[in-house]
N, C-alpha and C positions, 0 to 999 in steps of 0.2 A: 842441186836440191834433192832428188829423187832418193843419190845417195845416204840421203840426211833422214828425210823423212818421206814414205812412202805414200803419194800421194791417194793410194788405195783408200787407207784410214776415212776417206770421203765417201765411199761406196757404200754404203750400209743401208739397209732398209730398217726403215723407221718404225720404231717399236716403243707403244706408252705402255707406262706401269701406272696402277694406284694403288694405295694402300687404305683401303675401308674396312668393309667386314670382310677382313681375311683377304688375300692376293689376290688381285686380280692382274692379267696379263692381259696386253691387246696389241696387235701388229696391223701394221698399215702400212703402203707403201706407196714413198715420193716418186715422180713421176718417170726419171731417169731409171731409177733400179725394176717401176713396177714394168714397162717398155721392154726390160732385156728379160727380165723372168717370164715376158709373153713370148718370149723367142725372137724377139727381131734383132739378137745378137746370140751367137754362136761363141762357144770356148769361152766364156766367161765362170766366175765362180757362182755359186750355187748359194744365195743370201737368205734364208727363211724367217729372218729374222736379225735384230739388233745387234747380236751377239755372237754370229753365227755365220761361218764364211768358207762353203765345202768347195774346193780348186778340181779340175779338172785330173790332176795327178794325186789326188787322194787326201793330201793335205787338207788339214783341218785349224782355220786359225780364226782364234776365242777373242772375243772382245773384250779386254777386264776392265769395268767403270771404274773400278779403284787404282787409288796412287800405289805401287812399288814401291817402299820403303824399306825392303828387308825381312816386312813379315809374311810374307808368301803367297801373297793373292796370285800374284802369277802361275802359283801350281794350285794351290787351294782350288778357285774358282774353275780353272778348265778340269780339274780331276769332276767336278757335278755335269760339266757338258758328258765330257768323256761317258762319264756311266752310262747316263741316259742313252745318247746320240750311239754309244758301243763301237768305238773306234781305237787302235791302237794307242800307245800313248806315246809312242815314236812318230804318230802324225801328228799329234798336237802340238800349233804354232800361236804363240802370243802376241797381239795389239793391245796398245793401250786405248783407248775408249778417246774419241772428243771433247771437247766442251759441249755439252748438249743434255741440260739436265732433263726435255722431254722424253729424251729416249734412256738416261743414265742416271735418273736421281736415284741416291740415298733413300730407299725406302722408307727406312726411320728418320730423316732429317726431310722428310715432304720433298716439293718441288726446286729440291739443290742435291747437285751433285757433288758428292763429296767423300772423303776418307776420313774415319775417326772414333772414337769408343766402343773399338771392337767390334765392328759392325761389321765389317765384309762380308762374314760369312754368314752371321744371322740374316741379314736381310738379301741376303742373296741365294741362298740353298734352295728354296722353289722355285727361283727368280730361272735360275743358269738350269735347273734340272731340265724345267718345263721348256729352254727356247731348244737343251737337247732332244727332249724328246718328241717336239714340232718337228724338226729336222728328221730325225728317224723314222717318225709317222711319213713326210712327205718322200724319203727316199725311197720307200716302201709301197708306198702309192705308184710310185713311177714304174718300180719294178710290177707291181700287177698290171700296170697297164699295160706295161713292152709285154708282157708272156700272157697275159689273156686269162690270169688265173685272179683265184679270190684273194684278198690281200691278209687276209685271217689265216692262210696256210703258207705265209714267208715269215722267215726270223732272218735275225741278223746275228752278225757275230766279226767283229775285228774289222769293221768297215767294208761289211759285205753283206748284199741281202740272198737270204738263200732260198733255192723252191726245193729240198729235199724230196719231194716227190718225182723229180725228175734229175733230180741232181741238175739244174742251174743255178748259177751266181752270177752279179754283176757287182764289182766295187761302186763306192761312193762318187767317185768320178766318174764315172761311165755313163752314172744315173741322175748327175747335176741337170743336163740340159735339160732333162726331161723335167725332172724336179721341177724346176724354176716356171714352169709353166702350170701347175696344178694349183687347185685353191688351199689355201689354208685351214687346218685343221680346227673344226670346232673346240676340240678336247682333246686332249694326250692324257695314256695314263702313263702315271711313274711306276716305277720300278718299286718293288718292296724290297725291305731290307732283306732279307734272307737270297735276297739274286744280286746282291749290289758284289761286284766286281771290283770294282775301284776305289769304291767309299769302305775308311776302314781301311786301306792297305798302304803301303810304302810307297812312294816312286818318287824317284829323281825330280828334284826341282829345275823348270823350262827353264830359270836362269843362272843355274849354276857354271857350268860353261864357260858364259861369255862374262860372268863374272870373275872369273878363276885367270880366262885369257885377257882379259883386259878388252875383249868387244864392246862389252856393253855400253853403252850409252848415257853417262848422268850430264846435268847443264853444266856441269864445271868441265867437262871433257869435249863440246862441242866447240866446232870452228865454222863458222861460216865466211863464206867471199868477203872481203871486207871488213870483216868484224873487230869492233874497236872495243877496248875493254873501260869501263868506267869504275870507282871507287867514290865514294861519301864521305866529306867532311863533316860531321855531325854533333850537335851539342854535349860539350864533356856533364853536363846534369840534364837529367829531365825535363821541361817543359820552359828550357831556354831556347830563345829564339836569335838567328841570324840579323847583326845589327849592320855589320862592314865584313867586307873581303881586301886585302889585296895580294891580288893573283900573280904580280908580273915574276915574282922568281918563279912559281909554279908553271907559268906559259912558258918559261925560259929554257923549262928540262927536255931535254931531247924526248923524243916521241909523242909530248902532250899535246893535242888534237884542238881541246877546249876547255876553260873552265865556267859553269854555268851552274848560276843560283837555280838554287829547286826547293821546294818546300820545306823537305828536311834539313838541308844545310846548302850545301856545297858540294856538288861533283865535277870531276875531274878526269875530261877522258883522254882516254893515251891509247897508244898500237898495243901496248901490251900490259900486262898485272905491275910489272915493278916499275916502269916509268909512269904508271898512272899512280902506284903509291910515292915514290917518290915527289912526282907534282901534289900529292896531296899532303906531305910533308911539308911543302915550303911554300902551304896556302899562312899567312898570315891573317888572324880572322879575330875580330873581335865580336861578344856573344852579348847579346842581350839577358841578363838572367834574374830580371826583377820579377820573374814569376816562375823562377825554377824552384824544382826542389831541393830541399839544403837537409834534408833527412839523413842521420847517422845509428844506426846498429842501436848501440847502447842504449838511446836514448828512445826508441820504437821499443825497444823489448822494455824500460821500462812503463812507457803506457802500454803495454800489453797484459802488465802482471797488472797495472792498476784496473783496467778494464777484467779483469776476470774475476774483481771482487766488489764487482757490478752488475743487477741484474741484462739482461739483455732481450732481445726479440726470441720469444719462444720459438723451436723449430719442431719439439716433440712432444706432449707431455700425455702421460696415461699413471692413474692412482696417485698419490699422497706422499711425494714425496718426502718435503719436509717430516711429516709426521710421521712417515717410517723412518726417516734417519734416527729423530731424534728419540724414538723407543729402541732402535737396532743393540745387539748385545757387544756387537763391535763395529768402531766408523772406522774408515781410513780416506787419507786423503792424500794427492799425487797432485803436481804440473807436468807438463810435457810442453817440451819447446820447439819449434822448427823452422829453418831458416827459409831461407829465400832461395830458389836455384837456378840455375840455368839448364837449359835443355843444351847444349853443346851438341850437337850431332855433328857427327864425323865430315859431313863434308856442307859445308857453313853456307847460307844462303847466297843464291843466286839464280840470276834468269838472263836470259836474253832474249831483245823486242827487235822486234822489226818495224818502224812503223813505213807503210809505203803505198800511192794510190788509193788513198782514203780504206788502206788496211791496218791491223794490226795483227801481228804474229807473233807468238811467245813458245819458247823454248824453255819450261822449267819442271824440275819433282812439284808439279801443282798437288798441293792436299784437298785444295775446296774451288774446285774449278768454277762451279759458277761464281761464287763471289771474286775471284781472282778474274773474273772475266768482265762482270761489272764493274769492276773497280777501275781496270785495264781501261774498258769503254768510256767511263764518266770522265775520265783524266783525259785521253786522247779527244775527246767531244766525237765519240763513235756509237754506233748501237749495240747492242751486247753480240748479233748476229756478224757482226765486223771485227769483231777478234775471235781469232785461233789460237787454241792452247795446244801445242803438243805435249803431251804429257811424258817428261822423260823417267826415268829408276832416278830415286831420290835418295841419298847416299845418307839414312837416318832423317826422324822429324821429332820423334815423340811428341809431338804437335804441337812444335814453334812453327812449322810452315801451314799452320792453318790458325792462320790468327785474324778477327774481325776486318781489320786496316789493311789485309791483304800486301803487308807494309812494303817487302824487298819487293811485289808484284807492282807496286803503285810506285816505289822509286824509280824501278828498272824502266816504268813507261814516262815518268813523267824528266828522265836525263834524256830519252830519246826524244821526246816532245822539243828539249830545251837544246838537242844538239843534232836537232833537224837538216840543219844546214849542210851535215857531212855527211848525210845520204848515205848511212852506214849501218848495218844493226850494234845494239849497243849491250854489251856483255856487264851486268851489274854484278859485282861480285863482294861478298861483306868477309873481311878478313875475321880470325879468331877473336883477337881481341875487338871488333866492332860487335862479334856476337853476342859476346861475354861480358862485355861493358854495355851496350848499347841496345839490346835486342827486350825479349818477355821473360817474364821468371813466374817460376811457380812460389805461391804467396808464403810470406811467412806469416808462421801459425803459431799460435798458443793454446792450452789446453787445463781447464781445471776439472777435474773429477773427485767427487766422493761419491767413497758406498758405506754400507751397511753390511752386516749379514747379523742371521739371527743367532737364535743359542744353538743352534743344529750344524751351525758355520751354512747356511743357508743363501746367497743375496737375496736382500729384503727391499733394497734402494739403491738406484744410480742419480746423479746428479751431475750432468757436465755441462757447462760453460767452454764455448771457441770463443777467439777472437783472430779472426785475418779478413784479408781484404776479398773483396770480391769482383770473379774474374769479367762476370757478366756485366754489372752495373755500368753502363755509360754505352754500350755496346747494340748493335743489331739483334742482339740472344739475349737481351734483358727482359724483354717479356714473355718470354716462356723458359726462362729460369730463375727467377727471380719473383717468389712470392710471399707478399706480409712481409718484405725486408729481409726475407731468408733467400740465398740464394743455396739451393740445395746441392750444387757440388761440395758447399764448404762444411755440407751438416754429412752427408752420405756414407753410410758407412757406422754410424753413432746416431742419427735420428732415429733408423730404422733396425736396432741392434737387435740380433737373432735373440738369445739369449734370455731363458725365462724369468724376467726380474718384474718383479708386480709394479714396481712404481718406478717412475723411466721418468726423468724430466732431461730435456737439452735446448740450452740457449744460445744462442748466436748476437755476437758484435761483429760489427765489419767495418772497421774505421776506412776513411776516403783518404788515401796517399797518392805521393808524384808517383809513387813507381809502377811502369806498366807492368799487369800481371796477364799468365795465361793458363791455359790448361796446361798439367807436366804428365807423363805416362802412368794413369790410375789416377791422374786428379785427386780428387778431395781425400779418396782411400788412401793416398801416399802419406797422410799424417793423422787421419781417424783409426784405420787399420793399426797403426805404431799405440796410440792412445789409449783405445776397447782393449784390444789383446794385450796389453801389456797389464793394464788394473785390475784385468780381470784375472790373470796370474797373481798378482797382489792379495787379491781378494782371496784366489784359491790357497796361496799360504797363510795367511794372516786365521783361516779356516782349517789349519791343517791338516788338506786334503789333496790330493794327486793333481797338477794342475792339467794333465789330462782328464781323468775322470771326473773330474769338477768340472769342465767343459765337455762334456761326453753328455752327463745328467742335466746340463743347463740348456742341450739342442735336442730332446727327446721330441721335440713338436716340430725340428728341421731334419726333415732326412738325407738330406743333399750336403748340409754342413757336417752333420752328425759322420755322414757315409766317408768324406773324406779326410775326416779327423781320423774314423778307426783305420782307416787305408793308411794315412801316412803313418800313423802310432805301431800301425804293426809291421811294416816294412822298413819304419828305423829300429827297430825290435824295443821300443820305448819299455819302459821298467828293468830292463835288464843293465846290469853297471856297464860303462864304456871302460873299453881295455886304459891299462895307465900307461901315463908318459913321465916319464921321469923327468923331474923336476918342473912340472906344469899342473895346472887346475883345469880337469877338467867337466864341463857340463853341455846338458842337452834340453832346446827348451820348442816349446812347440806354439803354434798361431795357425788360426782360421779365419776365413776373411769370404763372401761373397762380394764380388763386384762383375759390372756388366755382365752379370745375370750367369756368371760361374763360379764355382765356388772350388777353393785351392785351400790346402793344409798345407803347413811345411813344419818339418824339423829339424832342428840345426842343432850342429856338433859344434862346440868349440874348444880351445885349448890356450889357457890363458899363465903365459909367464912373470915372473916376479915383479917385473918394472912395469906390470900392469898391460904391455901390448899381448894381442892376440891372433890367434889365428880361426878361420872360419872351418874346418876339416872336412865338413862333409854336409848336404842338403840333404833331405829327402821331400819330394814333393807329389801331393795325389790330388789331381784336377778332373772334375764333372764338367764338361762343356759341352752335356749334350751327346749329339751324335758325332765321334771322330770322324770326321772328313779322312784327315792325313793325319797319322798318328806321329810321325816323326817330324810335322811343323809344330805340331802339339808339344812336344817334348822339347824342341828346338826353342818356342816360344817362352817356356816355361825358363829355361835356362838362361836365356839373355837376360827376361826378366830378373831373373835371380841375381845374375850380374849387374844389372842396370840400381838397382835396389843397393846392393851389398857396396857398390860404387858412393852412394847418397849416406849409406850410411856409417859409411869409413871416413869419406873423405868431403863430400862436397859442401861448400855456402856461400851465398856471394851475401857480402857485407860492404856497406855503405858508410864512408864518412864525410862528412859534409855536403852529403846529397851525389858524390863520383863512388862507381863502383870500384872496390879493391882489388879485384881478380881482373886478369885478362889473359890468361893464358892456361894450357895444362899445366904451369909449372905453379902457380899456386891458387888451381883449380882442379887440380887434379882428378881422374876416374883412375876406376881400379885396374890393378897389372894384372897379368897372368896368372904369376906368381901365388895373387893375393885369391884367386878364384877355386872355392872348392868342389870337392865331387860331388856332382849333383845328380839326385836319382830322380827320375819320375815317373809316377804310375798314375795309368789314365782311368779313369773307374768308367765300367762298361754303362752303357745309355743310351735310350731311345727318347730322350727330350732332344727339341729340337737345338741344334747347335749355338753356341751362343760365344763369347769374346773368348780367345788367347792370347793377344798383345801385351793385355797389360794387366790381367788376373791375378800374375805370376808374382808382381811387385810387391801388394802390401804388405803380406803375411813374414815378407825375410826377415824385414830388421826387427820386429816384435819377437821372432822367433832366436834371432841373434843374442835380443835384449834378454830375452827371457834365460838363456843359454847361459849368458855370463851371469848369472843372479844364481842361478843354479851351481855354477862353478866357485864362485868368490862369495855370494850371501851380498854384493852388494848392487844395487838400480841404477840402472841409468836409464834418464827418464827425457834425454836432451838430444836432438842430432844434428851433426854427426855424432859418435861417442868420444867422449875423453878419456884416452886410455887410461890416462894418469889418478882417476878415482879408484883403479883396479889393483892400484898396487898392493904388494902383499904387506901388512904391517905387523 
């Protein structure tokens, strides 16, 4: 076990956060770690806090509360100790954090631990600065005390405190034992930016490595003593329930262990992945499905268009609109469609439980550990204090592994519950197509818009109407998301439109369907951002005026929009023609988007051939997030985004007929190739606002800026996603 998981991850001293007026920080310590900090152990690490664990040989290793998914909290977060604490960054070593949201909660999510809308680094920049800088106050301390001098004449520098008055130093290790024994600092100051070191500069990500060599550690890669792997029989429609099983060819197949009803359907445990799929092939199983749903595509999209020429639950409204529309010197009006998707991340859900001695233990990419710990607890009839979550690197989420039901979490415990008998831990693992048939989608949406403009080509009126579901309603997050029947993921983005337009009305439907929905990466931005920026291009030609500059003069009262529109405009050299391609059309079209409190332009090149397919040739992209932490997760972030976006809007939809999903594979689900990914630039616009989200900033603004692109190239809209090349053809 030790090899597996290091039983250290226990050793921390306990540290509460709140979030009131403004950060506050508080350390405390349980009785074990507070014992050895008074010295009645020797060679131990140096704990001053939550976060924070100085080894006798100099190493320095950071506790990150957040899930590893790819987007870099593992350098993010220790690059703020680093600064403060002033330690090499070839000492800096990474732990993931426990289940334990008194010492690890979400700052912005209250008393839950958890990973999700861009929050790492917002809610954690004081958080990780301040436990650095406790640390460095208290190694500093130690050194005044060994040398007898005042602690106002030592600095430090690269994990060493210095007496330059005499030329002494002692490393960080040298100064632990002593450390551990002094009180805790009232106050630390931080470091001001003009001395920050770290923050703002490049370095090597702590997981590159062992991601490169194959070390690293996701829940699909572990093996424990014993370990038996299980799979899911599960209902081919939504909200059909298990009526009959029979199992006996399935018990037949060499390796199959057991097979045992569990809530969801049917699992299936075996020695290994393909005798447990196998045995779950040749479960014969018949479904109860008098209360499934029998929902098909077609027939959703069209009560979709019938609901958008229907009023709905207001989500916004300021000035008159009607009666600006109907004096406006020009109206125009647009739909926007969007499908249903799946989050597919690369390495498809899974966990493994241990349940044993009135414990449980989990092995998984947990994204919301407290509730995945609850959930764990309530199923096994445990206290939340009785399950351990090791938090492993989560091979992609875009936030299917932080869903209310904690779903593959409450499977993986409740097969082990039901296949107790084999005193074994139990490897839950959900194949592609379980994912993709069977798992959360991001909702589909529809979109009516009209505007106005005056005789100056002015906007004088907006007017939009949504209609999709909502992800909150029925859920633990329905009460503080969900208000007046608005849930405001599904308005975001278009309730709150920068954009100087005097009379702004936006209304919300949210029809109740079988199909479970969830958050997708940018939530509600992934189809308001496509909607706003696309009509608002509409509007600026229907005005015949620059659809830059017309978006330029409509954010004169946002300077944070405004800043990285002119950044992106002038770094794709916008108004200047694009070089020609022979025998191709091509165009450049631009989109601005705020979300999770950053704000991203992009501009896209494209190049579009006779049969109407096209190619993406080039991004350009200019992001405010504040203060750059790591300028090259910044850029890194922006790009995937760009990928993940340009993926959705080429290629992606999961469509339903007869209530069974159609997709279950990449092969007709496809994400984007290599190939298909263009060069993308990013510039980071300089900023002393506090840090705010890059995970999923980066998404909205592509495919409006794609859409906008090809209208510019051929004169003609595509207003529907994915795009149909085939409108583009040349006639």
């Amino acid at each position: 076990m030790d090899k597996i998981i290091s039983p250290s991850r226990r050793e921390f001293l306990k540290a509460g956060a709140t979030l009131g007026a403004g950060l506050t920080i508080g350390f405390y310590l349980p009785t074990g770690i507070a014992k050895m900090m008074e010295g009645e152990k020797t060679g131990k690490p140096f704990v001053p806090n939550a976060f924070i664990r100085i080894a006798p040989d100099d190493t320095v290793t950071v506790i990150v509360k957040h899930l590893e998914m790819g987007q870099g909290v593992n350098t993010g977060l220790p690059t703020l100790v680093a600064e403060e604490l002033d330690v090499p960054w070839e000492k800096i070593r990474v732990e993931a954090a426990p289940a334990d949201a008194r010492l690890y909660n979400n700052l912005f999510f209250g008393a839950m631990q958890g990973t999700g809308g861009s929050t790492a680094m917002a809610n954690s920049f004081e958080q990780m600065r301040r436990a650095g800088a406790t640390a460095r106050a208290m190694v500093i301390a130690a050194a005044a005390d060994n040398w007898k001098v005042d602690a106002n004449t030592l600095a430090t520098r690269d994990g060493m405190v210095l007496h330059r008055a005499s030329g002494r130093k002692a490393s960080y290790g040298k100064l632990a034992e002593k450390a551990a024994t002094l009180p805790l600092p009232e106050d630390v100051q931080l470091k001001a930016p003009k001395d920050f070191r770290y923050i703002g500069k490049q370095f090597k990500r702590t997981d590159s490595r062992a991601k490169s060599n194959g070390s690293a550690q996701f829940a699909s890669d572990l093996r424990l003593p014993g370990q038996l792997t299980a799979l899911i029989a599960r209902p081919p429609r939504f909200g059909a329930r298990l009526k009959h099983v029979r199992a006996e060819q399935a018990q037949a197949v060499p390796g199959v262990r057991a097979v045992a009803e569990v809530p969801q359907g049917v699992a299936v445990v075996a020695t290994d992945f393909w005798s447990a799929k196998k045995g779950r092939d040749a479960l014969q199983i018949d479904w109860d499905e008098s209360g499934a749903a029998r929902i098909s595509t077609a027939e959703q999209r069209e009560q979709y268009l019938a609901l958008l020429k229907q009023a709905g639950n207001v989500a916004s409204s300021q000035g008159d609109t009607a009666q600006a529309l109907a004096k406006a010197t020009k109206k125009l009006e647009a739909v926007y469609e969007f499908p249903y998707l799946a989050h597919a991340p690369m390495e498809p859900l899974n966990c493994i439980v241990r349940l044993k001695d009135g414990n449980c233990e989990i092995w998984a990419g947990s994204q919301f550990q407290t509730a995945d710990q609850a959930t764990a607890a309530r199923i096994a009839g445990l206290k939340p204090e009785q399950v351990q979550i090791h938090t492993l690197f989560a091979g992609g989420s875009f936030g299917r592994r932080a869903n209310p039901t904690s779903d593959y979490i409450a499977e993986a415990v409740s097969v082990a519950k039901a296949a107790s008998h084999l005193n074994a831990p139990i490897h839950l693992m959900w194949t592609r197509e379980d994912d993709i048939r069977g798992g959360y989608y991001r909702p589909m949406f529809a979109h009516a818009i009209s505007g106005g403009l005056d005789s100056e080509g002015n906007p004088v009126a907006w007017n939009q109407r949504i209609v999709g579901q909502s992800i909150a309603a029925g859920t633990a997050f329905e009460s503080g998301m969900v208000k007046d029947g608005i849930d405001m993921t599904s308005v975001e983005g278009a309730s709150n439109l920068a954009y100087a337009i005097p009379n702004l009305h936006v209304e919300l439907h949210t029809p109740k369907l079988g199909v479970p929905v969830l958050w997708w990466r940018s939530v509600g931005h992934t189809h308001t951002a496509f909607s706003t920026e696309v009509f608002i291009d509409e509007l600026a030609v229907a005005a015949g005026k620059d659809p830059y500059e017309f978006r330029r003069a409509l954010l004169a009262q946002h300077p944070r929009h405004k800043g990285v529109l002119e950044l992106a405009a002038a770094k794709a050299g916008w108004g200047k023609p694009l070089a020609p391609k022979s025998g191709v059309r091509r165009g450049r079209g631009i989109a601005v988007h705020e979300s999770f409190r950053s704000f991203v332009a992009e501009v896209a090149e494209v190049s579009v051939r006779p049969d109407g397919s096209f190619s993406v040739d080039r991004v350009v992209c200019a992001v405010d997030c504040g203060v750059a932490v790591n300028p090259d997760q910044i850029r890194a972030q922006m790009e995937g985004g760009i990928g993940f976006a340009l993926s959705a809007a080429l290629h992606s939809a999961i469509t339903f007929k007869d209530g069974r999903v159609e997709q279950s594979n990449f092969h007709d689900y496809p994400l984007l190739r290599i190939s298909e990914m263009p060069r993308v630039e990013v510039h980071i616009a300089p900023s002393q606002a506090a840090p705010s989200g890059v995970g999923e900033p980066g998404v909205p603004p592509l495919a409006p800026a794609v859409a906008n692109a090809l209208f510019a190239a051929t004169g003609k809209r595509l207003r529907k996603l994915p795009f149909e090349t085939a409108e583009l053809r040349s006639t």
